[in-house]
Structures are given as structure tokens and as C-alpha cells.
C-alpha positions, -999 to +999 in steps of 0.1 A: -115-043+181-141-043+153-154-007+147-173+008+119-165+033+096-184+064+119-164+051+147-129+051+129-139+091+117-143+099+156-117+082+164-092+098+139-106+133+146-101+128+187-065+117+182-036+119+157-016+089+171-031+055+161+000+035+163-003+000+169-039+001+169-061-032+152-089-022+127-089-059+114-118-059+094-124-020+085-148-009+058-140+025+049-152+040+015-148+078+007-130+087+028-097+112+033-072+105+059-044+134+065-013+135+087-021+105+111+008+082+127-010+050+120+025+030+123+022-008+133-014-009+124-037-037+113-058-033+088-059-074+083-085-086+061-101-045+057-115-034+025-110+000+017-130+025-015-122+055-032-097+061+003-072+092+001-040+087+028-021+116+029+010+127+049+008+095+070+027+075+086+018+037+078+050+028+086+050-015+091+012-013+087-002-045+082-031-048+051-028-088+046-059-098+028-075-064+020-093-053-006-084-017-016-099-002-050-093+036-061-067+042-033-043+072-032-014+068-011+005+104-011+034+114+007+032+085+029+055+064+049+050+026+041+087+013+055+082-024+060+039-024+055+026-059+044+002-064+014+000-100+011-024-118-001-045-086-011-062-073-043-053-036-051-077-025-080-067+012-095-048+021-066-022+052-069+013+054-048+028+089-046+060+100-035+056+071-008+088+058+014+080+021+002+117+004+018+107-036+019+069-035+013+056-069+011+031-076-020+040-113-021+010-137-037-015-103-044-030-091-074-024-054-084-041-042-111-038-007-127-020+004-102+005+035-103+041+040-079+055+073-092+083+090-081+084+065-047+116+046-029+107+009-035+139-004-026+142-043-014+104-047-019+091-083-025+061-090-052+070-126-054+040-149-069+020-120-074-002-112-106+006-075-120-016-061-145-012-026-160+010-014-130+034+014-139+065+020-120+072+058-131+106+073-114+109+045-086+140+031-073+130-006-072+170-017-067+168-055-053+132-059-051+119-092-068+097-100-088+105-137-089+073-161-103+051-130-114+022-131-137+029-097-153+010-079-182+016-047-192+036-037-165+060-001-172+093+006-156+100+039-169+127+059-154+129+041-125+160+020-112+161-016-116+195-023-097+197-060-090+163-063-096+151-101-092+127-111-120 
């Protein structure tokens, strides 16, 4: 199901349970979205600016191949979401629930996880520039064959990290 981004704000204003829906393809720029369950969701190949998710639940979401740049993602669920293959450009993570998010072969780039539960998550083959990790628990996730530059673990837990 293509749909624009007039048809997405309809949409999410009729209804506050979008699970499992397909938005492959979404443009959405400016844009707040607020206490939706938008679980099992794809957002494949989407591209999404200056986008505010709050109170969500993205909960297995699926954003392989998107383009998302000046991104907020606050108090949100993101248990087991994929990110592969996807350029994140000054994107923010808040107090997220990130258990086993896959950001395998992506590029992230200033890009902020503060106070967020990153256990087991994978960023495997993936270029990191200027990403802080501030108060995270990152035990087991890996970082194995990472590009990284400038990248900031403070306060955060690096239990059995892989790098």
C-alpha cells in the first residue's frame, strides 16, 4: 500500500492501532507522531525529516533501507525493529526500549541513544560517526567490523560488548 504523507496524517488521526500495517515507501517530513501502536510495521525503503515519534509503540518495526535525518525517537518501544541498510543523519533516541535492534551495514551519523536499553543489539559492518551512547546498557551488542569515529560510551554498560 503506497500512501502519501496527507494520507498517512488521516489515517493516524482515524485510528491509534496501525500494527502490522505496510507504508513501504513513506515520505513524511515535519511531522509529530504521539502514542500510536505502530508494532510490526514496514516502513521499508521510507525516508523520513525533521519526524518526532513519541510514546510509540514501534515494536519489530521494519525501516530497512530508509533514510531518516533529524529524527526523535522518545519514550518509544523499538524491541526487535530493523535498521539495515539505512542512513540515520542527526537522529536522537530517548529513553527508547531498543532490546536486539538491528543496525547491521547502516551509516549513523551524529546520532544520540541516551538513557535507552540497547541490550543484544547488532551494528555489525556499519559506519558510526559522532554517535554518543550516553547512559545505555549496550551489554552483548556488537559492534564487530565497524567504521567508528568519534563515537562516546559514557556511562553506559558495555557488558560483553563485541567490538
Amino acid at each position: 500500500m503506497l500512501i502519501n504523507q496527507k494520507e498517512f496524517k488521516k489515517l493516524i488521526s482515524d485510528q491509534s492501532d496501525l500494527s502490522k500495517f505496510d507504508f513501504t515507501d513513506l515520505r513524511l517530513k515535519n511531522l509529530e507522531i504521539s502514542g500510536l501502536d505502530l508494532r510490526y510495521v514496514s516502513f521499508v525503503g521510507s525516508s523520513f525529516e525533521n519526524v518526532k515519534f513519541e510514546n510509540c509503540d514501534l515494536g519489530g518495526a521494519d525501516f530497512t533501507s530508509s533514510e531518516l535525518s533529524k529524527v526523535t525517537f522518545d519514550s518509544i518501544d523499538l524491541r526487535w525493529s530493523v535498521f539495515e541498510l539505512s542512513s540515520l543523519i542527526s537522529v536522537n533516541f530517548k529513553k527508547i526500549n531498543g532490546l536486539e535492534i538491528n543496525f547491521k551495514k547502516s551509516n549513523l551519523q551524529a546520532v544520540n541513544f541516551n538513557v535507552s536499553d540497547m541490550r543484544r543489539c547488532k551494528f555489525n559492518y556499519s559506519n558510526l560517526i559522532g554517535v554518543d551512547f550516553v547512559d545505555c546498557n549496550l551489554a552483548q551488542s556488537e559492534f564487530t567490523n565497524c567504521e567508528k569515529t568519534s563515537v562516546g560510551f559514557n556511562d553506559s554498560n558495555l557488558y560483553r560488548v563485541k567490538c
